[in-house]
C-alpha positions as CSV (number, residue, x, y, z in Angstrom):
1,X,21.5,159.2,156.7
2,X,19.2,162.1,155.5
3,X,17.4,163.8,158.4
4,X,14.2,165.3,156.9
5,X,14.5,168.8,158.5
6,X,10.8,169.9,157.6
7,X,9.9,167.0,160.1
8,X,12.0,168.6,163.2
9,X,9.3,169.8,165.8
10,X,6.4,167.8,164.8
11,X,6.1,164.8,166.4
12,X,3.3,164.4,167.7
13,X,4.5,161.9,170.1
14,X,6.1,164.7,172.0
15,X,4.5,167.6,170.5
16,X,1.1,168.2,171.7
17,X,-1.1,169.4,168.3
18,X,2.1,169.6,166.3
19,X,0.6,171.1,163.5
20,X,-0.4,174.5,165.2
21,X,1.2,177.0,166.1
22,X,1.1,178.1,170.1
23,X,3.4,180.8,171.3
24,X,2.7,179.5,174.8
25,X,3.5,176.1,174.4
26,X,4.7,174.4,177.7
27,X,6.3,171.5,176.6
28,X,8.4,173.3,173.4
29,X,12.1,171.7,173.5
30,X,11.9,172.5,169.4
31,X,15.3,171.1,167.8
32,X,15.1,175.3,165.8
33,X,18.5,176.0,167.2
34,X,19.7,172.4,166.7
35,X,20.9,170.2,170.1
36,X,23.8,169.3,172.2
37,X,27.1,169.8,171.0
38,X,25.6,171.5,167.6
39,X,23.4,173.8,170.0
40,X,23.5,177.6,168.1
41,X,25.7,180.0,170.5
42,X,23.5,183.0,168.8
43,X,20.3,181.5,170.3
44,X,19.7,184.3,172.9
45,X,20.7,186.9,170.5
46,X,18.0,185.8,168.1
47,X,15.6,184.9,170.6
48,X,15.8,188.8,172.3
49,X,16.3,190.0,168.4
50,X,12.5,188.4,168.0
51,X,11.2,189.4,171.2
52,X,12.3,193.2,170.3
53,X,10.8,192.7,166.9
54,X,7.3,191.3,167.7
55,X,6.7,193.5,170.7
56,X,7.8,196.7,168.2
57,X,5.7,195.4,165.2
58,X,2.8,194.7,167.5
59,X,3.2,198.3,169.1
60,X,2.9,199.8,165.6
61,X,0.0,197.5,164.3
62,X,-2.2,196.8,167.1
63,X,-4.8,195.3,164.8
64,X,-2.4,193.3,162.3
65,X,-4.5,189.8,161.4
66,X,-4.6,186.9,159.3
67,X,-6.1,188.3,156.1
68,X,-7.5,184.4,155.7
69,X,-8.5,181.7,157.8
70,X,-5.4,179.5,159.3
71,X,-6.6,176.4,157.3
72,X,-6.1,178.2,154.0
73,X,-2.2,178.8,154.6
74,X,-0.2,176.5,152.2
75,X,3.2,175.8,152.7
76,X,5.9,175.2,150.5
77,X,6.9,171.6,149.3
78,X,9.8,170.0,150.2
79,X,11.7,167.8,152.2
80,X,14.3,169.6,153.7
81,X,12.8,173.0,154.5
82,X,9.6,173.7,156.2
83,X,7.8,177.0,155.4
84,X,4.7,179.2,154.3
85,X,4.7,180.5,150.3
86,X,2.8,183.5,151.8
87,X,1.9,184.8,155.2
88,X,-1.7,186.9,154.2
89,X,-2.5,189.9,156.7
90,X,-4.7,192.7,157.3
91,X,-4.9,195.8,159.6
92,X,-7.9,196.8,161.4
């Protein structure tokens, strides 16, 4: 079996608007650091390593912005991998 990996955190049977993207989802046991046995052991590094790196970015570009609407984003195809071809922003 062939799990489809670009599927992982969008069931919308558990997931609550799967589709968007909410930094302050509640309900948010995503699979991004796998599960169980196969759980990641660097998870808390790269979780504080992304804390640290938002809060600086966001400290030197208060005004960084989508440079186009959300619903124009387009992602790449695929099975396996789940991601955006580009990631458009603007400052001020």
């Amino acid at each position: 079996m062939c799990p489809v990996l670009a599927s992982a955190n969008r069931d919308e049977n558990y997931f609550d608007r799967p589709d968007d993207l909410d930094v302050g989802r509640e309900n948010n046991r995503h699979l991004a650091f796998g599960d169980g046995i196969h759980f990641c052991l660097g998870a808390p590094l790269a979780r504080l390593e992304g804390r640290i790196a938002l809060a600086r970015m966001l400290a030197h570009w208060p005004d960084l912005r989508l440079a186009v609407p959300a619903g124009e984003l387009r992602f790449r195809p695929g099975l396996h991998l789940r991601g955006l071809r580009s990631l458009p922003v603007a400052f001020g």
